[in-house]
C-alpha positions, 0 to 999 in steps of 0.5 A: 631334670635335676640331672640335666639343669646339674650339666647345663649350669656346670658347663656354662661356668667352666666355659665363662672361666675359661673365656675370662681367663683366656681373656684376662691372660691376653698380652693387652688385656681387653676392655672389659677386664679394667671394669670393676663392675663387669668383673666382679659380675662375671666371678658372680656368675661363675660362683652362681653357676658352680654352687647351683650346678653342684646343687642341682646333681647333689639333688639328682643324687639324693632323689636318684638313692631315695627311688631306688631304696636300698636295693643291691646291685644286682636287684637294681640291674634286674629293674634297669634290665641289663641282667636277665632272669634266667628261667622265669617266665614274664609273670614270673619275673614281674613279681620278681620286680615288684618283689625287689622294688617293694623289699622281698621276693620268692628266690627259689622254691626246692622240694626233696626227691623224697615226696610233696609231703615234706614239710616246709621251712622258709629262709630269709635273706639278705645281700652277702649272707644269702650264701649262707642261707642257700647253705642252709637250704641245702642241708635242710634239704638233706634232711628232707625238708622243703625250702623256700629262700626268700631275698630280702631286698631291703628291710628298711622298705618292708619297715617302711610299707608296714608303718605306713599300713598301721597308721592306715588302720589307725585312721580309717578303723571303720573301712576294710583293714589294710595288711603290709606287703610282707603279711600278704606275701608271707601269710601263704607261706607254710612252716617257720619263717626264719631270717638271717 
């Protein structure tokens, strides 16, 4: 809506400039522009009209950023559905969406040739170091150790959710305990959890 009432606002001032412009700039200037008080109206509605315009899309902005947190690019095209998940099933890809919406999701799960039995580690990771952390997959994998790469989306939501859960608790100590959304995912989780 912000985004809309932003256009309209903006538009309708540029169009009364350049209508009073043009007016002012004629050979005999009309009527109207020897009114002090007409013309002093139309330079409010101007100014109203540019100063609520850009208010209303900084507001759009600003609610447009808080929505989306501080996911990445890509994570963000995912959700708007302009880029596929390649290889996930619907299930799949809607806790993919979730996961990013709500900070941390399951990247990629390997296991060595060698067996099942392999231990576990899980990779945490984060924008421009995740190639660093699928590097590390890689040699831990050579090692014969099994790898979970997690992609964290955003710290600051996972933070956030977890901080809001503990007051939870702390208000309501008799009703059934709340868990943060990074606890329900990583409690299934086996091995050392190490984030990067």
């Amino acid at each position: 809506m912000f985004a809309l009432w932003s256009v309209v606002l903006l538009s309708a001032a540029m169009l009364l400039f350049a209508w009073a412009h043009a007016a002012h700039r004629r050979p005999v200037p009309p009527v109207w522009t020897r009114s002090e008080t007409l013309v002093m109206l139309i330079c409010v509605a101007i100014t109203c009209g540019f100063g609520f315009g850009v208010g209303y899309l900084a507001a759009f902005l600003l609610n447009l950023r808080a929505q989306l947190g501080q996911i990445g690019l890509v994570e963000g095209a995912v959700i708007a559905g302009a880029l596929a998940l390649p290889g996930l099933g619907t299930d799949q890809e809607g806790a993919v969406i979730d996961g990013t919406l709500r900070g941390l999701y399951a990247f990629e799960h390997r296991t060595p040739e060698a067996g099942a039995s392999a231990p576990v580690a899980n990779l945490l990771g984060s924008g421009a170091i995740m190639k660093e952390v699928r590097a590390a997959a890689e040699l831990l994998l050579a090692e014969g150790i099994a790898v979970t790469v997690w992609s964290v989306t955003s710290y600051k939501e996972l933070r956030r959710d977890a901080l809001e859960v503990e007051r939870w608790n702390m208000l309501h100590p008799t009703k059934r305990q709340k868990k943060p959304y990074i606890t329900k995912v990583l409690e299934k989780a086996d091995g050392p959890i190490v984030a990067a």
